[in-house]
C-alpha positions in Angstrom: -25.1 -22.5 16.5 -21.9 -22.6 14.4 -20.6 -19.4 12.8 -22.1 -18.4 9.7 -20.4 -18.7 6.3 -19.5 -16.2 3.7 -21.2 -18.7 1.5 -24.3 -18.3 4.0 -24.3 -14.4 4.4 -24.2 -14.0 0.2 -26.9 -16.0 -0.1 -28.7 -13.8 2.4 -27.4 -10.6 1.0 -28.6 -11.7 -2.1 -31.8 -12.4 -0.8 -32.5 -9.6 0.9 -32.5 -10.9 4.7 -29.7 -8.7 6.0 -27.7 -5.5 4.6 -24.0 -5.2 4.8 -24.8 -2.5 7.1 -26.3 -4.6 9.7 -23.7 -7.4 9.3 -21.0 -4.6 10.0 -22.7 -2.6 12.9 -23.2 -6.4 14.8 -19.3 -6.8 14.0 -18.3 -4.1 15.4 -20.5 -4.1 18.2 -18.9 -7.2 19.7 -15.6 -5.6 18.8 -16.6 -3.0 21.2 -18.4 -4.8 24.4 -16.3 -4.2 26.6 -16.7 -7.9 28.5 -15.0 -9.1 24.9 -11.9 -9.9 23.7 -12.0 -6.8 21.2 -9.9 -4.6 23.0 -7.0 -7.0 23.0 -8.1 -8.7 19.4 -7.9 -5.8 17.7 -5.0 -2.7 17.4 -6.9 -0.5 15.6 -10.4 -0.2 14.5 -12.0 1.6 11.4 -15.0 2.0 12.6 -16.3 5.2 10.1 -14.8 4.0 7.2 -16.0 0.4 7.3 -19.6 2.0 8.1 -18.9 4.2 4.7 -17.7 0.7 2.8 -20.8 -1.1 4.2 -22.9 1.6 3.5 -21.4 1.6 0.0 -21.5 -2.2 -0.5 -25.2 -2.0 0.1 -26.0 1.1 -2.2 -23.7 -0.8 -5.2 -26.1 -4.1 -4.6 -28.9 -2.4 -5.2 -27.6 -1.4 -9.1 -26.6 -4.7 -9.2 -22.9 -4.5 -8.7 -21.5 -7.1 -6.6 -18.0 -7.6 -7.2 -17.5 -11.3 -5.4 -19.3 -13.6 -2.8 -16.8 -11.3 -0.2 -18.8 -8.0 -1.0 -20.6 -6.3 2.2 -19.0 -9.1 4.7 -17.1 -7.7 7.4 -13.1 -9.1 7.5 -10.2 -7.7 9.6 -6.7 -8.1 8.1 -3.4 -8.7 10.4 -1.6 -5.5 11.8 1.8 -6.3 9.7 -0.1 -5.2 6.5 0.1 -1.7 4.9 -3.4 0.5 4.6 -2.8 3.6 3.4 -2.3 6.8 5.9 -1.9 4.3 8.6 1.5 3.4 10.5 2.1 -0.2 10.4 3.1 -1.4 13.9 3.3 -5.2 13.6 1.9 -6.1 17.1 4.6 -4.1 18.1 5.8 -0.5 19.6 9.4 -0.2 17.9 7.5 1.4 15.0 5.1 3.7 16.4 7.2 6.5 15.1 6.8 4.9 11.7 6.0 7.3 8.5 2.4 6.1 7.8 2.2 3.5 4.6 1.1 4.9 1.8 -0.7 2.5 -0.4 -2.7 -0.2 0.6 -0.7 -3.6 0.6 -1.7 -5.7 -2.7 -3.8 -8.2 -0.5 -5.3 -5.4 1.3 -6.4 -3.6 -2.4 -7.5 -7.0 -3.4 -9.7 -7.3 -0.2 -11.2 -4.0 -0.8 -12.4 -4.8 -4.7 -13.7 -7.8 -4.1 -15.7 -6.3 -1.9 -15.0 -6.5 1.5 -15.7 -4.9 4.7 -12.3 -4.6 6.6 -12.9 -3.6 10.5 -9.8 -3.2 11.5 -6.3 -4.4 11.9 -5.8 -7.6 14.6 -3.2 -7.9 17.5 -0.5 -10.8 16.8 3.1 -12.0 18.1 5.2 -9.1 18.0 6.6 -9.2 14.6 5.2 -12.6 13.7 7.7 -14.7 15.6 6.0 -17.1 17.9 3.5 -19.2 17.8 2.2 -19.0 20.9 -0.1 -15.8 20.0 1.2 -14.0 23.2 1.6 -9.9 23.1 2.8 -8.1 26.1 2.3 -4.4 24.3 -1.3 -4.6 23.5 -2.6 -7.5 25.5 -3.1 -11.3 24.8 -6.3 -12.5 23.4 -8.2 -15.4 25.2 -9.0 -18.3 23.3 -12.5 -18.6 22.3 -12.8 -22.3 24.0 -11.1 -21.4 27.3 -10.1 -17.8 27.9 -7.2 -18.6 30.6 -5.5 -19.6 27.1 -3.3 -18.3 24.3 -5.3 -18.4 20.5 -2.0 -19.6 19.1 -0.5 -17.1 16.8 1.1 -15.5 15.5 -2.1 -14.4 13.7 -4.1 -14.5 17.2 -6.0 -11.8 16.7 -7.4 -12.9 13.2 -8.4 -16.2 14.9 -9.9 -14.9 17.6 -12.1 -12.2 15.3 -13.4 -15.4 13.6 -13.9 -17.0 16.5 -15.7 -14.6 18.2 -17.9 -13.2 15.1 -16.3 -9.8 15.1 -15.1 -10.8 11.5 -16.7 -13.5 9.2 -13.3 -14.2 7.8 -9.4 -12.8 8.4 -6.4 -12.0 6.5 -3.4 -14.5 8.1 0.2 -14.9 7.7 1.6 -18.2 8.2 5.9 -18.4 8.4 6.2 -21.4 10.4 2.3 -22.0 11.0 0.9 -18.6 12.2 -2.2 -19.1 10.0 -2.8 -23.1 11.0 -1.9 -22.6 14.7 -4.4 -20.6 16.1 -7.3 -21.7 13.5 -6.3 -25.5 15.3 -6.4 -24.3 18.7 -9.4 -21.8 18.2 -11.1 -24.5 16.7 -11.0 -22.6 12.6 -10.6 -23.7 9.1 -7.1 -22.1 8.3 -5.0 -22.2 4.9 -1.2 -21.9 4.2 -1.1 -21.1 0.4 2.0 -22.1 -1.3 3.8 -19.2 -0.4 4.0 -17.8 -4.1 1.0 -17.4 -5.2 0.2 -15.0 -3.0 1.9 -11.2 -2.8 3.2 -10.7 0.3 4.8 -6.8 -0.9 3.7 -4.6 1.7 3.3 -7.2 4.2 6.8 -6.6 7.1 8.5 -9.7 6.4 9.1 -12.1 9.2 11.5 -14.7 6.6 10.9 -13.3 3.0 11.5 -17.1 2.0 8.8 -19.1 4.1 6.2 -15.8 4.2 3.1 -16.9 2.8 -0.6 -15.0 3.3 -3.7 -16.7 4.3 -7.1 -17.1 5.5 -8.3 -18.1 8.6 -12.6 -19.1 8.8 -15.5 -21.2 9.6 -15.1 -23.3 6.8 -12.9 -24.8 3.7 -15.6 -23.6 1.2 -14.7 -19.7 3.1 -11.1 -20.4 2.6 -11.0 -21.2 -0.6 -13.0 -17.9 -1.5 -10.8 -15.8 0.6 -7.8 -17.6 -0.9 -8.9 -16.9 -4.3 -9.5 -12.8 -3.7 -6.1 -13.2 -2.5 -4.5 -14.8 -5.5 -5.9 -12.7 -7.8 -7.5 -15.6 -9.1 -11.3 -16.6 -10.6 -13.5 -17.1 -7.2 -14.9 -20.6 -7.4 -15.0 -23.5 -4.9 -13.1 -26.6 -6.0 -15.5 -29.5 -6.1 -15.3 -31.6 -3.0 -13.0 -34.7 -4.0 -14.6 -38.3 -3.6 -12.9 -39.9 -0.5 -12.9 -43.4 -1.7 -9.5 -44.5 -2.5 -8.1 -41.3 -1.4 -4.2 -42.5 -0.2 -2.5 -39.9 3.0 0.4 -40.5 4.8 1.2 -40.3 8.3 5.0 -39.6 8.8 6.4 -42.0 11.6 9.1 -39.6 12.4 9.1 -36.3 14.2 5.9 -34.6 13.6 4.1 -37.7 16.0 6.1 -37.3 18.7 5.2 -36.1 22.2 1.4 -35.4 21.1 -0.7 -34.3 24.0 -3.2 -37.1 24.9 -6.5 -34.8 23.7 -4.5 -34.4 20.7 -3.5 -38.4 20.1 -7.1 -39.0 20.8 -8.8 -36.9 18.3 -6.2 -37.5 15.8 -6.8 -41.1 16.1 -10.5 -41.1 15.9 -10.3 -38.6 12.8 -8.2 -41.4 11.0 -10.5 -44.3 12.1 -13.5 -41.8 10.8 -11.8 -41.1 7.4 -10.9 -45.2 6.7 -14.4 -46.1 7.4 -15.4 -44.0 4.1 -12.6 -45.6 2.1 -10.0 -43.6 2.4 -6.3 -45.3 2.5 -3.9 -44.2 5.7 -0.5 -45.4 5.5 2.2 -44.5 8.0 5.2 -44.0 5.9 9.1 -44.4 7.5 9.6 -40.2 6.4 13.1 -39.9 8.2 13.9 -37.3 6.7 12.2 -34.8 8.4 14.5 -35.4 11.4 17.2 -33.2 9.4 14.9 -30.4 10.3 16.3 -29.6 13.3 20.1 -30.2 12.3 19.5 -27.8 9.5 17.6 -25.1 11.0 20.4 -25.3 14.5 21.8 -22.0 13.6 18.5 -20.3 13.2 17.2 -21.0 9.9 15.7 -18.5 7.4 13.3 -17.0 10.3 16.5 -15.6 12.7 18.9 -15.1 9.6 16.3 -12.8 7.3 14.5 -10.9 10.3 17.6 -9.9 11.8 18.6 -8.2 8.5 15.1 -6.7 8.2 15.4 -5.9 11.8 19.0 -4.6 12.8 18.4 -1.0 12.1 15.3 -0.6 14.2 16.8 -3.2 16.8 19.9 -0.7 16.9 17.5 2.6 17.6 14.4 0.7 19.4 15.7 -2.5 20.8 14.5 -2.1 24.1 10.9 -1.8 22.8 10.9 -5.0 22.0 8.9 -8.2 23.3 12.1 -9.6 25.7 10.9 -13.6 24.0 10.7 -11.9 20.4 14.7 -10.2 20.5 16.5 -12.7 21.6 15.1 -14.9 18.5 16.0 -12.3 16.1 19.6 -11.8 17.3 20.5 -15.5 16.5 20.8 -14.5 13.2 23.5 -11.8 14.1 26.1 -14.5 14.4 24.7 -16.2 10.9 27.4 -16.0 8.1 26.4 -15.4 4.7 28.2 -19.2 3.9 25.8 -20.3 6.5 23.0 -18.8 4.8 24.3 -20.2 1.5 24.2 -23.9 2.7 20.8 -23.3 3.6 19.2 -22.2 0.9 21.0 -25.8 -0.5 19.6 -28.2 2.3 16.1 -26.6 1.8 16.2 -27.4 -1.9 17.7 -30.5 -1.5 15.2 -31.6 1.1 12.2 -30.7 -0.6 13.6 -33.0 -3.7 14.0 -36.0 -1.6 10.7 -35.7 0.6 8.7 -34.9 -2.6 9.8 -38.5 -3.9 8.6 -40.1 -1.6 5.1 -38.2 -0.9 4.2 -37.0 -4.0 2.8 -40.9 -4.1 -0.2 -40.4 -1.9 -2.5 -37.6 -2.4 -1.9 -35.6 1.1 -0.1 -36.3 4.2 -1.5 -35.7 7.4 -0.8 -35.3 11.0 -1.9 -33.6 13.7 -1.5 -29.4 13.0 -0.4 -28.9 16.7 1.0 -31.5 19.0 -0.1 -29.9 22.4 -3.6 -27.7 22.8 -3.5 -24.3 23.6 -1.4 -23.7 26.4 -2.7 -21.7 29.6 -1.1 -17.6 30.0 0.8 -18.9 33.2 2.2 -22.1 31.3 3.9 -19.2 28.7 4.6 -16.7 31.1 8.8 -17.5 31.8 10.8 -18.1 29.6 11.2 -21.5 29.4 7.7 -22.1 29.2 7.4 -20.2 26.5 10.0 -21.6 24.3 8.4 -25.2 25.2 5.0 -24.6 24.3 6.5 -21.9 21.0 8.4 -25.0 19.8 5.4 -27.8 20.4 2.8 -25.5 18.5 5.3 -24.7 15.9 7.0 -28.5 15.3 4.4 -30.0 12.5 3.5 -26.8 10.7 6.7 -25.4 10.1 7.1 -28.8 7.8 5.5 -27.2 5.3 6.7 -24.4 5.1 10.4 -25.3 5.1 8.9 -28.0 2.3 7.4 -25.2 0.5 3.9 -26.5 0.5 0.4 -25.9 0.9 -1.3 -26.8 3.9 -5.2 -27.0 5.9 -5.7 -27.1 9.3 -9.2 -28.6 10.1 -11.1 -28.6 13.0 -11.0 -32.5 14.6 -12.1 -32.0 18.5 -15.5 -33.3 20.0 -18.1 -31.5 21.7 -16.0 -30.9 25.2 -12.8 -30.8 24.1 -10.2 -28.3 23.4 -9.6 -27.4 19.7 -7.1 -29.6 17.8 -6.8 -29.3 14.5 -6.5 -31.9 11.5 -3.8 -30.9 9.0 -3.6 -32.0 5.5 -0.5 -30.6 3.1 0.1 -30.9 -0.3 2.1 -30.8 -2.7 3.5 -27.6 -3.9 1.0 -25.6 -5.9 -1.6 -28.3 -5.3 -3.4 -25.8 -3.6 -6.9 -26.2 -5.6 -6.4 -30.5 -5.4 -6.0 -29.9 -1.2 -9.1 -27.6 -1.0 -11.1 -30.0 -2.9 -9.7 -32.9 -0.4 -10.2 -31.1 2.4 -14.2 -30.1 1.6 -15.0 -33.7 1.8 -12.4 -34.4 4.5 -13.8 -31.7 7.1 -17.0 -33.1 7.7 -15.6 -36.7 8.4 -13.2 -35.7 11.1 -15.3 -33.0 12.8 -15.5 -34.9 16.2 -19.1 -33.1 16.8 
């Protein structure tokens, strides 16, 4: 049985067939069995108060007051956000002796008047960085297909509360994929906004200029509600776009290098799936995206704007820290501002010429991840981990250096690991890709 939908559990709310109450006591209760992944998926849980919010979501149905499709349905929210009275820790333990926040973060307010039931707050990559979902302070999540594996990350809790139905749906934050990356490999839907349209104030900043907030769930239709409550924007579901003459690309260059065979395969078969229904697949000679590399060599925005979010605590708490997280964050010690400068050029002037040439077709696409999940022992040196970081990273980050939006989509066959399916649009074509990627999910779904 797949996972239910929020779409699903409103129309049984609505109807009567379950409370919010129910709905929250079953999430927590797999939070809590102890031969589950809840201990190491969650940081902290709230289990009173989201009893008192169910109990409250059910009492306001009743007079009639339901707020959005999200109201009563249990979500948990990535430990980098601020909740008021609580010390935001960031997957890590450098802030443990943090003055607790104190106001809710606007995503998390926006959450909580639309409705929603927030469990609790999930384990991640120390400090976002990695994309590997790895946490040596509270514990490593298993994947939901194959539990000897990471759940990608950084939001690897959030996917793995999905996954596992301790959550119907999960706050993620996606710098260089952290949102697409574990919904590929946990087999999600998973949504990279274009990054301003979403608040990301009282969110600890990873790179203030790729930061964007997202959602990770069992389908595009969840996503785009999510992403809406978010936004601060009218809930509705964009209507699924006709595939027939649709036109994606398929970049030649970088992102379709050294794919894991399971990956190729699915890929292919999701491309073959989609052209049978009409859809136009090009492979386009995109070049330019080998700059990537060259531009980002000294670090990019990632090493250059943690380290100056990060220096003070580093000088007091360094030791604390995950030894594959500080090393990352010191490259951008020996950044100059001049370096920084150029930069912020490159970026804009690679996001001119690559929107020239894409802003013909309608989306491009490629596979979200090149490799599936790795195994615990495959990420547990060093060099293993900086592989397998840099192969889950390599197509996602495209976007966000591009500043677009972006949909990983679930592509694998009954048997396989997870691979995801990634569309990305343009920027602030975020409505146009959710209404691509409703009819697009179903068609590459290898089951």
């Amino acid at each position: 049985m797949a996972n239910p939908t929020i779409t699903q559990l409103a129309a049984d709310l609505a109807a009567g067939h379950t409370t919010s109450r129910t709905l929250t006591e079953e999430a927590l209760a797999r939070i809590e069995d102890p031969k589950g992944e809840g201990k190491r998926a969650f940081v902290k849980v709230w289990r009173d108060q989201a009893m008192a919010a169910a109990q409250a979501s059910d009492t306001l149905r009743k007079a009639g007051m339901v707020p959005s499709p999200l109201a009563g349905i249990p979500v948990s929210i990535k430990n980098l956000c601020d909740v008021a009275g609580e010390t935001t820790l960031s997957g890590s333990r450098a802030l443990d002796d943090a003055k607790p926040a104190t106001a809710d973060a606007p995503v998390v307010a926006r959450l909580r008047a639309a409705g929603a039931v927030i469990v609790g707050s999930t384990n991640m990559s120390e400090f976002a960085f990695s994309g590997v979902g790895f946490n040596p302070h509270y514990g490593t999540p298993g994947n939901p297909a194959d539990r000897t594996r990471v759940p990608g990350g950084s939001s690897a809790g959030a996917a793995v509360s999905v996954a596992d139905r301790m959550a119907v749906a999960a706050l993620g934050t996606d710098t260089g994929g952290s949102v697409r990356i574990p919904a590929a490999v946990c087999g999600l839907v998973g949504f990279k906004p274009t990054a301003r349209r979403v608040p990301i104030d009282g969110v600890i900043p990873l790179s203030t200029s790729l930061d964007s907030i997202g959602p990770l769930a069992n389908s595009v239709e969840d996503c785009a509600i999510v992403d809406a409550v978010f936004a601060a924007e009218a809930i509705s579901v964009p209507a699924a776009a006709p595939l027939a003459g649709l036109r994606f690309a398929i970049p030649k260059h970088f992102v379709m290098d050294e794919l894991d065979p399971t990956v190729a395969k699915a890929f292919e078969r999701a491309c073959k799936a989609l052209a049978a229904k009409g859809v136009k697949i090009e492979e386009i000679d995109l070049a330019e995206l080998n700059e990537l590399p060259v531009i980002n060599a000294k670090g990019g925005f990632a090493a250059s704007e943690a380290y100056a979010w990060h220096r003070e605590l580093i000088a007091r708490r360094g030791n604390d820290y995950d030894p594959f997280v500080h090393p990352r964050i010191m490259r951008g010690k020996d950044m100059t501002a001049a370096d920084y400068i150029e930069l912020l050029a490159r970026r804009a002037d690679l996001c001119r010429r690559v929107s020239a040439i894409t802003s013909n077709y309608d989306a491009v696409i490629m596979p979200t991840c090149a490799i599936v999940a790795p195994t615990l022992a495959e990420v547990s040196t060093s060099d293993g981990f900086t592989k397998k970081n840099m192969l889950l990273l390599r197509n996602t980050t495209v976007g966000n250096f591009l500043d677009r939006c972006g949909i990983s989509l679930p592509c694998h066959a009954a048997g396989e690991l997870p691979v995801g399916f990634m569309l990305m649009g343009e920027a602030m074509a975020d409505r146009r890709l959710l209404a691509m990627a409703r009819s697009v999910a179903p068609v590459v779904a290898g089951r």
